[in-house]
DRENDO-1510 file (C-alpha; in Angstrom, 1 decimal, always signed):
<recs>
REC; n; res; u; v; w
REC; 1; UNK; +14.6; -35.6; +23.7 .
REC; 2; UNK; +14.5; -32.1; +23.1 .
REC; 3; UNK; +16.3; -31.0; +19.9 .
REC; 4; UNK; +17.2; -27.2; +18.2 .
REC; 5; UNK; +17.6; -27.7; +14.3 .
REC; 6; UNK; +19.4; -24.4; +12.9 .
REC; 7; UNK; +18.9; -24.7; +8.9 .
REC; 8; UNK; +20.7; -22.1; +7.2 .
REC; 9; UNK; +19.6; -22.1; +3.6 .
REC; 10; UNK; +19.7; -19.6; +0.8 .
REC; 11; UNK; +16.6; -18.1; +1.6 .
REC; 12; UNK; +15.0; -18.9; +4.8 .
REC; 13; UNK; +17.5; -19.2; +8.0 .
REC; 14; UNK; +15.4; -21.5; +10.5 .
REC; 15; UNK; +15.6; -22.6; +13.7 .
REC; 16; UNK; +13.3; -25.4; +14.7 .
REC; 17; UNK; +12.4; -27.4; +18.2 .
REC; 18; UNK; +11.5; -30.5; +18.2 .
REC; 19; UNK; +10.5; -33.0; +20.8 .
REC; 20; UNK; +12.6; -36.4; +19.3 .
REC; 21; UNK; +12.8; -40.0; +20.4 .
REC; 22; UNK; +13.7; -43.5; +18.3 .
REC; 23; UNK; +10.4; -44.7; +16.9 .
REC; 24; UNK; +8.5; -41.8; +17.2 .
REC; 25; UNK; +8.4; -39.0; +14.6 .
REC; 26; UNK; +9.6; -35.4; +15.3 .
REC; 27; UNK; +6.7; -33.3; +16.5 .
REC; 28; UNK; +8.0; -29.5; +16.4 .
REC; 29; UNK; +7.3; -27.7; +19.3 .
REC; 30; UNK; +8.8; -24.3; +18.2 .
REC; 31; UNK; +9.6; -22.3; +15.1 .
REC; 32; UNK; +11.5; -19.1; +14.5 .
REC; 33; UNK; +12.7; -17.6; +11.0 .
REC; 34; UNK; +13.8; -15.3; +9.3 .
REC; 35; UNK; +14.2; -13.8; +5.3 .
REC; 36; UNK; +17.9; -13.5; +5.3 .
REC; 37; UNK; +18.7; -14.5; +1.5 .
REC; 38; UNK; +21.9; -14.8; +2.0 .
REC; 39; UNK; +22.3; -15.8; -1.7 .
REC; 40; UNK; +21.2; -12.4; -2.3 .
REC; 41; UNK; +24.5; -11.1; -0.4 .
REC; 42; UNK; +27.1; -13.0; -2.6 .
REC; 43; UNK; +29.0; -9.9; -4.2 .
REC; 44; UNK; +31.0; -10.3; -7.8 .
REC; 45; UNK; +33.6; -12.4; -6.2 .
REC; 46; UNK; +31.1; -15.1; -5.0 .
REC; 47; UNK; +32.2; -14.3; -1.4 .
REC; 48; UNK; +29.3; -13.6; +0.9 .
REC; 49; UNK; +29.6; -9.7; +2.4 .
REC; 50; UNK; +29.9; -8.6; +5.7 .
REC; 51; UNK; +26.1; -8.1; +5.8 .
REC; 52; UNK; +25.1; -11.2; +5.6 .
REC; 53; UNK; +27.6; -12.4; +7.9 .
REC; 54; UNK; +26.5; -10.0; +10.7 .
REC; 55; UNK; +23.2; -10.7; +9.8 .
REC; 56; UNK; +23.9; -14.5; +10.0 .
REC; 57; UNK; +25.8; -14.3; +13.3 .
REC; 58; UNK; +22.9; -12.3; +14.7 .
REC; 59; UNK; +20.3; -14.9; +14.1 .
REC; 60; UNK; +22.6; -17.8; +14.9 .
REC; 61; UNK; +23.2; -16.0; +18.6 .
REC; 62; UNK; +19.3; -15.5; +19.0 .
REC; 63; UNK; +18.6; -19.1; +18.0 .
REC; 64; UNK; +20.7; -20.0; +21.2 .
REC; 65; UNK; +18.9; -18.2; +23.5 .
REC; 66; UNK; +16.3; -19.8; +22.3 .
REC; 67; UNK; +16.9; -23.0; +22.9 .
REC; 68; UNK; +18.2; -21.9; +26.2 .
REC; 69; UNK; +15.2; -21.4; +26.9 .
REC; 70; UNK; +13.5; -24.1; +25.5 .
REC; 71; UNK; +15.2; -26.6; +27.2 .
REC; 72; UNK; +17.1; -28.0; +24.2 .
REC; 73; UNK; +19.4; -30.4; +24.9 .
REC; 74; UNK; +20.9; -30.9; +21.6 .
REC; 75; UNK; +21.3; -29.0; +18.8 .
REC; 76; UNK; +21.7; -29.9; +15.0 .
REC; 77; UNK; +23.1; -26.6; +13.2 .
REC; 78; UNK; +23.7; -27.2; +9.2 .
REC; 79; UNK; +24.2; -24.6; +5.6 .
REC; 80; UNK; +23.6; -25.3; +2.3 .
REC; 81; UNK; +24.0; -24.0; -0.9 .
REC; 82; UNK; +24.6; -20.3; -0.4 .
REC; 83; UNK; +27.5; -20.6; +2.0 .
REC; 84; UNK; +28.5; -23.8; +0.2 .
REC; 85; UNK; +28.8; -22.1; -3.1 .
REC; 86; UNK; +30.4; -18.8; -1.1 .
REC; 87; UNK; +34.3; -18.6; -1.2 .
REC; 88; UNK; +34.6; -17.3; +2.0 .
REC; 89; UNK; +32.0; -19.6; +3.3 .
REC; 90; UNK; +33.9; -21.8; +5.5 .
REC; 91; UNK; +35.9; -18.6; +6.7 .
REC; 92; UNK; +32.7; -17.1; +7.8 .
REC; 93; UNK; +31.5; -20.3; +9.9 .
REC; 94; UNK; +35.0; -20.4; +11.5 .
REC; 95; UNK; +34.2; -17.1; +12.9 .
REC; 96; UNK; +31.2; -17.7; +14.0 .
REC; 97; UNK; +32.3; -21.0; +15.8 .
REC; 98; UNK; +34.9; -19.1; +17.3 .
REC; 99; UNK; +32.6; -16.0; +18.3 .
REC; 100; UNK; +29.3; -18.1; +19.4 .
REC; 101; UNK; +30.6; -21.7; +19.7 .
REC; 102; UNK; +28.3; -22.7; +17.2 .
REC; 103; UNK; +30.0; -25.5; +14.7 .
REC; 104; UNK; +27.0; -25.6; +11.6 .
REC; 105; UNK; +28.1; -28.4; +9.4 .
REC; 106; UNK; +28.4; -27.7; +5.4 .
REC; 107; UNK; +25.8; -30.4; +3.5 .
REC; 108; UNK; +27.1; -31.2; +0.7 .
REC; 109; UNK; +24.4; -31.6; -2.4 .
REC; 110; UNK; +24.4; -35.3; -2.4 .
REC; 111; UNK; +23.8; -34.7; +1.2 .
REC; 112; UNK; +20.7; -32.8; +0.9 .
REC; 113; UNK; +19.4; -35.2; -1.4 .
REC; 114; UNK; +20.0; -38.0; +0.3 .
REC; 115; UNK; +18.4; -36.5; +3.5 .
REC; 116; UNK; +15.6; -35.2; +1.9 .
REC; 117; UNK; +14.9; -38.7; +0.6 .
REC; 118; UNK; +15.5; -40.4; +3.9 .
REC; 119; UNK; +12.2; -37.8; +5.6 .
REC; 120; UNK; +10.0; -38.6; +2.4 .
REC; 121; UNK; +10.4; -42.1; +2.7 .
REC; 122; UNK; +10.0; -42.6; +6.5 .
REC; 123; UNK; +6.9; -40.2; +5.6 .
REC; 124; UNK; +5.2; -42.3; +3.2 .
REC; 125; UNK; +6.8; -45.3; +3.6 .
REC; 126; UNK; +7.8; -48.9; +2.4 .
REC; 127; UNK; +4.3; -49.0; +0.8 .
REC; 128; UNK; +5.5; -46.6; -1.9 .
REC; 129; UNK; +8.1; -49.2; -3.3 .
REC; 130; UNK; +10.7; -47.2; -5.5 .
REC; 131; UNK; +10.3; -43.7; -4.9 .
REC; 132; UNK; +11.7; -40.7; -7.0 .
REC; 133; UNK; +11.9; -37.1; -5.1 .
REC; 134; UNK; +12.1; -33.8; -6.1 .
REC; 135; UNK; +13.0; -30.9; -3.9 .
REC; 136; UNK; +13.4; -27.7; -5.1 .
REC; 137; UNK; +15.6; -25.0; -3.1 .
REC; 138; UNK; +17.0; -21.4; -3.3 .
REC; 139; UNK; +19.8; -22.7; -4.8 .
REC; 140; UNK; +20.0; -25.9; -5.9 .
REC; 141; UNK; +17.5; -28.7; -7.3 .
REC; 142; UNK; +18.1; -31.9; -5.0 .
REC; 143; UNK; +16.9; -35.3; -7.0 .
REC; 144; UNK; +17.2; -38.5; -5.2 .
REC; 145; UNK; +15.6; -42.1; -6.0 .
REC; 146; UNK; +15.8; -45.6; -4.8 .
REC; 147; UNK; +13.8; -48.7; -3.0 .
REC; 148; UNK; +15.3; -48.8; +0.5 .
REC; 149; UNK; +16.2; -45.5; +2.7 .
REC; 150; UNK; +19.4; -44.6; +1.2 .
REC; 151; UNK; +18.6; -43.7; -2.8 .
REC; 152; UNK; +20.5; -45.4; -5.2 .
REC; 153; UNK; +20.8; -42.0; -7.0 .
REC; 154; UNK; +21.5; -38.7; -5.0 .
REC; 155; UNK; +22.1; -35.5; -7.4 .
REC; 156; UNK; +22.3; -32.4; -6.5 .
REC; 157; UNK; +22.0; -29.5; -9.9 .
REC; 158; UNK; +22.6; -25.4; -9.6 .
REC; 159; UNK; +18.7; -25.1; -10.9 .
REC; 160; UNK; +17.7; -23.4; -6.9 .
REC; 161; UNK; +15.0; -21.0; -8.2 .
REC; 162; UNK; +16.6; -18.1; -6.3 .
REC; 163; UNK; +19.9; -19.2; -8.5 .
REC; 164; UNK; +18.1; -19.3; -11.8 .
REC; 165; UNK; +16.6; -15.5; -11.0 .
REC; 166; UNK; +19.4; -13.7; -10.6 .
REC; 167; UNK; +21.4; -15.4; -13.2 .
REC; 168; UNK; +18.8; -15.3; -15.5 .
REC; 169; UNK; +15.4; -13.1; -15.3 .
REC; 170; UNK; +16.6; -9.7; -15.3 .
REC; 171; UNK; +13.4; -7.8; -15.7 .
REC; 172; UNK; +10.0; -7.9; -13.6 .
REC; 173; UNK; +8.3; -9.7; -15.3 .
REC; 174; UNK; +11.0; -10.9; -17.3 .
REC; 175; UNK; +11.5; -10.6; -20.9 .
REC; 176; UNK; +10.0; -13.5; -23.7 .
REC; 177; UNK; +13.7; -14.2; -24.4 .
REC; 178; UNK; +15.2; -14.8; -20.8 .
REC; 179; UNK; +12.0; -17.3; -19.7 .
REC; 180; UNK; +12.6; -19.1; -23.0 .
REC; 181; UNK; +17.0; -18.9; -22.5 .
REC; 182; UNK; +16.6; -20.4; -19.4 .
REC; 183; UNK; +13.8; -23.1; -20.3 .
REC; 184; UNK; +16.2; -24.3; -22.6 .
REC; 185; UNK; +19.0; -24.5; -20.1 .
REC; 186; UNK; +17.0; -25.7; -17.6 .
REC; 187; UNK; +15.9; -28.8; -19.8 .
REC; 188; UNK; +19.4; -29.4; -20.6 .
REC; 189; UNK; +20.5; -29.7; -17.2 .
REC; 190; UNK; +17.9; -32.4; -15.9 .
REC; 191; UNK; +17.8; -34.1; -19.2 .
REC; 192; UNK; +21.6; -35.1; -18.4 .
REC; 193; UNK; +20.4; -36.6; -15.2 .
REC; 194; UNK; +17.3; -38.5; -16.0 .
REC; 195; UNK; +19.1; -41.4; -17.8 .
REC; 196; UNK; +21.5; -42.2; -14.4 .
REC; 197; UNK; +17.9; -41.7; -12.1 .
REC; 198; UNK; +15.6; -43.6; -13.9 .
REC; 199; UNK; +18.7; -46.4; -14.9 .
REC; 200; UNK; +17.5; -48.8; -11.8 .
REC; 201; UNK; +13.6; -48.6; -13.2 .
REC; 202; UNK; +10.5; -45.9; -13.0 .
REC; 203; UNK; +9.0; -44.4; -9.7 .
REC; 204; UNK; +6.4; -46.0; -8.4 .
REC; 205; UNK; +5.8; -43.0; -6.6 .
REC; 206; UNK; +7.0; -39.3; -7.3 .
REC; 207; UNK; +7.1; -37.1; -4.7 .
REC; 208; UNK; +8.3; -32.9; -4.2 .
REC; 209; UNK; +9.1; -31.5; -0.6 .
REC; 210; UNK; +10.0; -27.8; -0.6 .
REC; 211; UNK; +8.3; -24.2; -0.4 .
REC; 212; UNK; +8.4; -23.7; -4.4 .
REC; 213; UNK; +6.3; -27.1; -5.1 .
REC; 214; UNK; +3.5; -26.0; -2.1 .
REC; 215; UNK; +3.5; -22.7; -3.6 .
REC; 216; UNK; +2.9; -24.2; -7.2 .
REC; 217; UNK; +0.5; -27.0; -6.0 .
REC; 218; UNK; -1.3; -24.2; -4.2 .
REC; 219; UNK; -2.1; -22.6; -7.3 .
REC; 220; UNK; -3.0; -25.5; -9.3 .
REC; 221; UNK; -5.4; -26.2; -6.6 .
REC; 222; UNK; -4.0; -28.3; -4.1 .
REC; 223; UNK; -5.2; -27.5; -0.3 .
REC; 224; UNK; -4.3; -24.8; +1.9 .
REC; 225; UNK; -1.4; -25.6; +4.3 .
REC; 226; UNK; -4.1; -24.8; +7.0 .
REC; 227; UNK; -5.8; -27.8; +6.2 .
REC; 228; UNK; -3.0; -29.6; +7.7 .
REC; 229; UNK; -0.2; -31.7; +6.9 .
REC; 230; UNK; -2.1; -35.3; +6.2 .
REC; 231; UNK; -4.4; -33.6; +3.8 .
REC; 232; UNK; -3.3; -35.4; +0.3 .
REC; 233; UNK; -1.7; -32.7; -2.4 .
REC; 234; UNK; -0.9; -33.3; -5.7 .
REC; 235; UNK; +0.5; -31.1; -8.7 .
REC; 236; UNK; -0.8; -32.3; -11.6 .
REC; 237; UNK; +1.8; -31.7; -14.9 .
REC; 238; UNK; -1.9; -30.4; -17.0 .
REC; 239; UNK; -2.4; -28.3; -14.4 .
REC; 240; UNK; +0.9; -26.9; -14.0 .
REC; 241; UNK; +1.9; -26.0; -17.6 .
REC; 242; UNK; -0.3; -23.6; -18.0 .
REC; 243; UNK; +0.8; -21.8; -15.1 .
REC; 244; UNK; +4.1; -21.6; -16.4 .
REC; 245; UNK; +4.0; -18.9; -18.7 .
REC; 246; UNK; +0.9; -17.3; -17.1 .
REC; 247; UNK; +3.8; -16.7; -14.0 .
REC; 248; UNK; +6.5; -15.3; -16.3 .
REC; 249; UNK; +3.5; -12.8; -17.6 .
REC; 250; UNK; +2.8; -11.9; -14.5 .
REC; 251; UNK; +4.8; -9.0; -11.9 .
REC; 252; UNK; +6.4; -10.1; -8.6 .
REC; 253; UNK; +3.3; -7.8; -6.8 .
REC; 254; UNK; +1.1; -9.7; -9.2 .
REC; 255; UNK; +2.1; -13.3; -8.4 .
REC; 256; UNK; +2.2; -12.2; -4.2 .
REC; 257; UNK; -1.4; -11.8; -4.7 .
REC; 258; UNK; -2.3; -15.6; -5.7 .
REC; 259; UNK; -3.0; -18.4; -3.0 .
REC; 260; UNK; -0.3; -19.7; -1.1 .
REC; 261; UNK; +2.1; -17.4; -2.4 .
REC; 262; UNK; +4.6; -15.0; -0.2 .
REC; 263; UNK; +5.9; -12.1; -1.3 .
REC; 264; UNK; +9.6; -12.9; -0.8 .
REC; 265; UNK; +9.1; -15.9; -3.0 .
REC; 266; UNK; +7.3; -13.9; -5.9 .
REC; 267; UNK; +9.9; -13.1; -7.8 .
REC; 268; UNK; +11.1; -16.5; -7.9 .
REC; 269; UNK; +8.5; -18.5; -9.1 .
REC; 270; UNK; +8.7; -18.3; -12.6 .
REC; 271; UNK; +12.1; -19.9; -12.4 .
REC; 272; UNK; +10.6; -22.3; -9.9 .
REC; 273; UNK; +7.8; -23.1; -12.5 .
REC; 274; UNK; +10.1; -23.6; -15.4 .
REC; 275; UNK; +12.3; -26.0; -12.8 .
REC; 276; UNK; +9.1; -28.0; -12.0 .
REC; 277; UNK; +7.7; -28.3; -15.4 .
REC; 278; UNK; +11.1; -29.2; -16.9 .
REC; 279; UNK; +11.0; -32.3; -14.3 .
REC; 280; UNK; +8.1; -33.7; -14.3 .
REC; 281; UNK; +7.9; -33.6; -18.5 .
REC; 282; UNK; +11.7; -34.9; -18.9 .
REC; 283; UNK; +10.9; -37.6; -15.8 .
REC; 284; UNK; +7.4; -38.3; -18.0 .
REC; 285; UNK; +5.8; -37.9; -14.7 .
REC; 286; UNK; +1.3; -37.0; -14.7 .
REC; 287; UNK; +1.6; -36.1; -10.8 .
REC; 288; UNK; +3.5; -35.5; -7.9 .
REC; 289; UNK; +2.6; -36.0; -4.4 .
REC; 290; UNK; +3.7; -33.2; -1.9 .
REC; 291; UNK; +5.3; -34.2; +1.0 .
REC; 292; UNK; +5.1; -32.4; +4.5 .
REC; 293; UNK; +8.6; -33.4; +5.4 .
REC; 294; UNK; +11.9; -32.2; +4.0 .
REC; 295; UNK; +15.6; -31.7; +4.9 .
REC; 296; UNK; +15.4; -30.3; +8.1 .
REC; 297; UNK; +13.3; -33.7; +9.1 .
REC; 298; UNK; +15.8; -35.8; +7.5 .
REC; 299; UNK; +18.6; -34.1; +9.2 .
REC; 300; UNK; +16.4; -35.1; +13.0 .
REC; 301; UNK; +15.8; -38.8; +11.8 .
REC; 302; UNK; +19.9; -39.5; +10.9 .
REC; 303; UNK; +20.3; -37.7; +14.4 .
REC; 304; UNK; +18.1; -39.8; +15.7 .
REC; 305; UNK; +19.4; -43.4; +14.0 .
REC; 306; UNK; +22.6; -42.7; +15.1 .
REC; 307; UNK; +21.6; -42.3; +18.9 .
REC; 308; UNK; +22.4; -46.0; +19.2 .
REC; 309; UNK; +25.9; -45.6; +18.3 .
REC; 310; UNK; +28.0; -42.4; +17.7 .
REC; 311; UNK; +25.9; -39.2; +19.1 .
REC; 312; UNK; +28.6; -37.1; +17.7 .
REC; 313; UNK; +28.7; -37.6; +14.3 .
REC; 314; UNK; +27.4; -34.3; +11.6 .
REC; 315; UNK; +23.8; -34.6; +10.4 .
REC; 316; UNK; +25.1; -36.0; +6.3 .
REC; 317; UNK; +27.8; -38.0; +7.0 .
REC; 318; UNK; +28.5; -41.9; +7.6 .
REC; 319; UNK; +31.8; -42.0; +9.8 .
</recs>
């Protein structure tokens, strides 16, 4: 089965084919993306401007002709934080719908983390015993741990690195002051958390999925991505820490010229860094293990368990 997967996050807006079936795993067969930031297009009133909304609709209409002409037979369109967290989110998706016929479902947090844990445990599988993940986004910090596929503990925290930029690191590169304002808050934040995710016992594995950890892990040492997805990666927390304040040092154009690292995420890594660090210290984790699939595979494998029953039911939710 052929399937289009249109992920609308706060940085990236993707649309990804995959050839699906029960039993097998997802083998993409086309990718097409674009920068859109639409977190970067929320105005004072936390409402997302007609920009982003023309340049949303644009992309969403050009990722149906492509799976016109792909052959895709079904198609899996979901948003998360940025429109979630936009008070005229849901106004802007109606329009859509009515303009495009497009219907892209709203995850809520707990339901990124818990599909984000669903692709890393399929991925690594029953083998890993109680697993503890770590996904870091544009605008939110997904955590999720448990033994079987659903966690026991699925958390969602406003610590997206493109979030914690614009809040917080005014300057390039910011100032002494804001990196060690929003350490501290940063800390705070997961440090509420780690009692309720650690309450059912420790990780025997501790995994991250997301651009921010490949991009750290790249600089610590870990492979290139062209080395392919079943290479092992780690970040190590001794190698990390380090790099924490050597990124805050360090200019957006600076930090674009180290391995792995795009310029559109530059500016956000230092608050990605601080994010990481803060997690693995506060989780008393040595090492976390990267994993190749995230969300968007989570979102294909729910599709994909429910093919049995209900074909019809949102990518997230359990009617």
């Amino acid at each position: 089965m052929r399937l289009g997967v249109l992920d609308v996050g706060s940085n990236t807006v993707h649309f990804l084919v995959v050839d699906a079936h029960q039993g097998a795993r997802p083998l993409p067969a086309f990718s097409h993306k674009a920068e859109l930031r639409l977190a970067d297009h929320l105005d004072s009133g936390n409402r997302l401007t007609s920009t982003g909304e023309t340049q949303l609709r644009a992309f969403v209409g050009e990722a149906l002709r492509i799976a016109e002409d792909m052959g895709v037979e079904d198609l899996l369109p979901f948003a998360t934080s940025a429109v979630r967290d936009a008070a005229n989110g849901e106004e802007i998706l109606a329009r859509i719908r009515a303009d495009v016929k497009v219907d892209i479902h709203v995850l809520t947090g707990r339901d990124e983390s818990r599909l984000t844990f669903l692709a890393a445990r399929r991925w690594f599988g029953w083998s890993s015993g109680r697993l503890l993940v770590f996904d870091i986004g544009g605008g939110s910090l997904e955590i999720g741990s448990g033994v079987d596929e659903e966690p026991d503990v699925a958390i969602s925290l406003p610590l997206g690195a493109g979030r914690l930029t614009r809040g917080w690191l005014t300057t390039d590169p910011p100032s002494a002051e804001e990196v060690r304002e929003l350490r501290r808050h940063v800390r705070a934040e997961i440090a509420r958390t780690a009692g309720e995710v650690l309450r059912n016992g420790r990780p025997d594995h501790a995994v991250a999925t997301s651009k921010t950890f490949r991009q750290l892990a790249r600089i610590a040492g870990a492979a290139p991505s062209g080395e392919g997805a079943y290479v092992r990666r780690n970040l190590d927390h001794t190698e990390l820490t380090p790099w924490v304040s050597r990124l805050a040092k360090m200019s957006a154009a600076q930090r674009a010229q180290l391995p792995g690292v795009s310029a559109t995420r530059a500016p956000q890594l230092p608050a990605g860094a601080i994010v990481a660090d803060a997690a693995m210290d506060l989780f008393g984790l040595d090492e976390l293990e990267l994993c190749p699939w995230a969300l968007r595979e989570g979102v294909i494998l729910r599709r994909l368990d429910g093919m049995a029953g209900r074909t019809d039911t949102p990518a997230g939710r359990d009617d």
